[in-house]
C-alpha positions in Angstrom: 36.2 141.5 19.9 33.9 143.5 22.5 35.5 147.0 23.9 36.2 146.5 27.5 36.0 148.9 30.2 37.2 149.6 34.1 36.4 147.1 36.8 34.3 148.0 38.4 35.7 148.3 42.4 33.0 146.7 45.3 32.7 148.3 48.0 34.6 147.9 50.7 37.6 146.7 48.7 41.1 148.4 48.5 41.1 151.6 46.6 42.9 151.3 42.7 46.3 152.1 42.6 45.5 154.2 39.7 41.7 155.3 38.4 41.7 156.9 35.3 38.2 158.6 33.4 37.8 160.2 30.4 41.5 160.5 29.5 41.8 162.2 26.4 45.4 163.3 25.1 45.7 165.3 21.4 49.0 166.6 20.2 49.4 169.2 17.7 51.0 168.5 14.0 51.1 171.6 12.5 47.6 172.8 11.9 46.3 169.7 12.1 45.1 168.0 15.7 45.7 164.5 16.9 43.6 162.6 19.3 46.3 160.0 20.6 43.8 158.6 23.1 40.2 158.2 23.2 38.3 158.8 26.1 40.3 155.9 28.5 38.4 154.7 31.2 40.5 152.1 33.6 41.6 151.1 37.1 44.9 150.0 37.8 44.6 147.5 40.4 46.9 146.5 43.4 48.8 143.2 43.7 48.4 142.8 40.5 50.8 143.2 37.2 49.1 144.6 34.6 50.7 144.6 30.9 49.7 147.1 28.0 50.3 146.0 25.0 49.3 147.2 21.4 50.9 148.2 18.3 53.2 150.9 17.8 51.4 154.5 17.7 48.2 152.9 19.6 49.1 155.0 22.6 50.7 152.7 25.3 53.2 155.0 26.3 51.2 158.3 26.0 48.5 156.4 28.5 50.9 155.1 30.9 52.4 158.5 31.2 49.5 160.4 31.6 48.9 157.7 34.4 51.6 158.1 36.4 52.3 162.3 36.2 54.7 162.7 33.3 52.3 163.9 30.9 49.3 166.3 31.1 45.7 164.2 29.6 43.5 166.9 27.3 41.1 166.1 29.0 40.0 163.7 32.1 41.4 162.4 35.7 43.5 160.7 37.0 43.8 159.6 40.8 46.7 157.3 41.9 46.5 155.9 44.8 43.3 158.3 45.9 45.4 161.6 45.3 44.0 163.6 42.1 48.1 164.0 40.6 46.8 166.7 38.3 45.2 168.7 41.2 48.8 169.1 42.4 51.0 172.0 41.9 54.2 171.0 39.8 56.6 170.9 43.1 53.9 168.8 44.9 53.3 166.7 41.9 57.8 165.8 41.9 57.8 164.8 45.6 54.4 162.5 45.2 56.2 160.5 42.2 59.5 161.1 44.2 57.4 158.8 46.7 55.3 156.6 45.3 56.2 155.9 41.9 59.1 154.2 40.1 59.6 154.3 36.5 61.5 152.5 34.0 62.1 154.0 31.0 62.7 152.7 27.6 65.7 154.6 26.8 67.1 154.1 30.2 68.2 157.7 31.1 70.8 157.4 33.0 72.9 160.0 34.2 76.1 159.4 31.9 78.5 161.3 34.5 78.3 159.1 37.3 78.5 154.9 38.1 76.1 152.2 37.8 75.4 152.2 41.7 75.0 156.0 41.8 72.6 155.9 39.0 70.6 153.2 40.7 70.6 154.9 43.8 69.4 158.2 42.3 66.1 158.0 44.1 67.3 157.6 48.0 69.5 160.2 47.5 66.8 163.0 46.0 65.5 161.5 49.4 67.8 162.8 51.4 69.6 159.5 52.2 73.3 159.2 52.8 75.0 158.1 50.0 77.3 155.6 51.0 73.6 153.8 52.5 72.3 154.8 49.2 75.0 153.0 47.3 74.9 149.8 49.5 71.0 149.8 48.8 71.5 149.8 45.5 74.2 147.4 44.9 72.0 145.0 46.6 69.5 145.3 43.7 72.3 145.4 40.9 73.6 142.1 42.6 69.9 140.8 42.1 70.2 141.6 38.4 73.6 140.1 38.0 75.5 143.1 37.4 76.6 144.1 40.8 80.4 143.8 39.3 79.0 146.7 37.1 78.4 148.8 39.7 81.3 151.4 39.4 81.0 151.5 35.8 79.7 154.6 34.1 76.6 153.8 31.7 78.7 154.6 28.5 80.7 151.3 29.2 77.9 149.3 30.0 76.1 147.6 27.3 72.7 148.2 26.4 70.9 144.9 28.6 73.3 145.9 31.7 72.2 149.9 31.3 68.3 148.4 31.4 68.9 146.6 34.2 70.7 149.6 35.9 67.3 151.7 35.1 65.2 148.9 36.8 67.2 148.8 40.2 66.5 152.6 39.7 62.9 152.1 39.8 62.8 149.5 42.2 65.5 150.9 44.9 63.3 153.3 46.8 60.6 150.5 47.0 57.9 152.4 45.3 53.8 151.8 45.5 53.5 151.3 41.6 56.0 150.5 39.7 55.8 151.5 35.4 57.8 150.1 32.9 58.3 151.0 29.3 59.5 147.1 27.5 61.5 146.7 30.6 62.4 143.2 28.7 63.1 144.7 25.0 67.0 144.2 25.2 67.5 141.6 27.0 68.2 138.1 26.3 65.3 135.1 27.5 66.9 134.2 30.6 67.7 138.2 31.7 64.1 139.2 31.1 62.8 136.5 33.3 65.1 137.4 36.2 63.9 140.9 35.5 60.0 139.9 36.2 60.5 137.7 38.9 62.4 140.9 40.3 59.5 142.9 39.7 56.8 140.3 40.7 58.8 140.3 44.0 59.4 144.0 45.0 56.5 145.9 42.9 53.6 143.5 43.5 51.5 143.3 47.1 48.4 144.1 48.4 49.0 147.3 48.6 51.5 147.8 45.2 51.2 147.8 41.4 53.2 147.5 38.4 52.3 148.4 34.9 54.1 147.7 31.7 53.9 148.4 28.0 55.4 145.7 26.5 55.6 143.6 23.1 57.5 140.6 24.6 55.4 137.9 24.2 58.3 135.5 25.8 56.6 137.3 29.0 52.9 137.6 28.3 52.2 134.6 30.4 53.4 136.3 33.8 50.8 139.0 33.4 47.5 139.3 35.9 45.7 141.4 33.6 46.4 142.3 30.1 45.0 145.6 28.4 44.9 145.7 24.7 44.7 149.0 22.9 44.4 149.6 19.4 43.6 153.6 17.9 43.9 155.0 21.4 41.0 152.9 22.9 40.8 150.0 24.8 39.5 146.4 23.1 40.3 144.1 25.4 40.8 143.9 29.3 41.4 140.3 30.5 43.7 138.1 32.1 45.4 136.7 28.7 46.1 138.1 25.4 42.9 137.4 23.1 43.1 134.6 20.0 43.3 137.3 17.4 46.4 139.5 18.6 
């Protein structure tokens, strides 16, 4: 298998959603020093869905947060959507993913306190949008996901596939320029996960959007644009399906 790296952008064409050179990320065990990634060159494109995929402890999630602002890269850039996020102060770099950026996480972190519909609805409100709007938003989402009956439910009485589905109206409801998703399909049933990337295919992907998830769910590998393979913290394949050997 040949390394791959970024495409290459022509001029003229619509900047990346995200651009990323040279990231590097080590974590310390002890005395001992971990390179977790490798040196990542790659642009996220818009209107496109792009899938990482890999085995455990090749770096998917460590790369996809360094992408989108969570955590800091060792060394290397990262622009998304043309604004250097690491040349930002920590209150600057909040509101830009407040704005831009919606993230599903793989364990879901809702806020165990309040209801389905306020959890999805978490973003508008940091906003500054009334809640009662913010609500109605966000039921309208839940009702896309088939759980709208759930919606005054807190998350401890939810199970596990409605409380992932309750985090993706959450990263969907303020209608964000790149959408990131961490197995957004891992506990849900066939049918569910489809409904879940049509979702996304339909909010998260234009001209002028992105979405990018780490995934091992190969029920959905055929609904990807673009499929980046990592293996050691490097990148060994970029192409539009998974290659014969994975």
């Amino acid at each position: 298998m040949t390394a791959s790296h970024h495409k290459k952008r022509e001029a003229g064409t619509a900047p990346a959603a995200i651009c990323a050179r040279g990231i590097v990320r080590d974590f310390k065990a002890g005395q001992t020093t971990l390179r977790v990634l490798h040196g990542i060159d790659t642009d996220i494109l818009p209107g496109e869905m792009t899938y990482v995929v890999g085995e455990s402890g090749s770096g998917k999630t460590t790369l996809i947060s360094i992408m989108c602002g969570i955590l800091w890269p060792t060394e290397g850039e990262v622009e998304v959507f043309g604004t250097d996020i690491y040349a930002l102060n920590d209150r600057q770099l909040v509101d830009f993913r407040l704005e831009n950026i919606g993230f599903i996480f793989q364990q879901y972190n809702l806020i165990p306190s309040i209801d389905a519909a306020a959890n999805a609805a978490v973003p508008l409100i940091a906003q500054g949008m009334d809640i009662t709007r913010a609500r109605e938003k966000a039921t309208l989402l839940l009702d896309k996901l088939n759980i709208a009956d759930q919606a005054e439910k807190l998350p401890g009485q939810l199970s596990g596939g409605q409380q992932q589905r309750v985090a993706i109206a959450r990263a969907l409801v303020h209608e964000p320029r790149l959408v990131v998703c961490d197995e957004p399909t891992a506990a849900l049933d066939a049918s569910s996960g489809r409904r879940v990337m049509d979702l996304l295919r339909e909010v998260a992907i234009a001209p002028d959007r992105a979405c990018i998830i780490v995934t091992h769910d190969n029920r959905i590998f055929d609904l990807a644009d673009r499929i980046l393979v990592l293996e050691d913290g490097r990148i060994i394949h970029d192409g539009t399906e998974m290659p014969a050997d994975q």
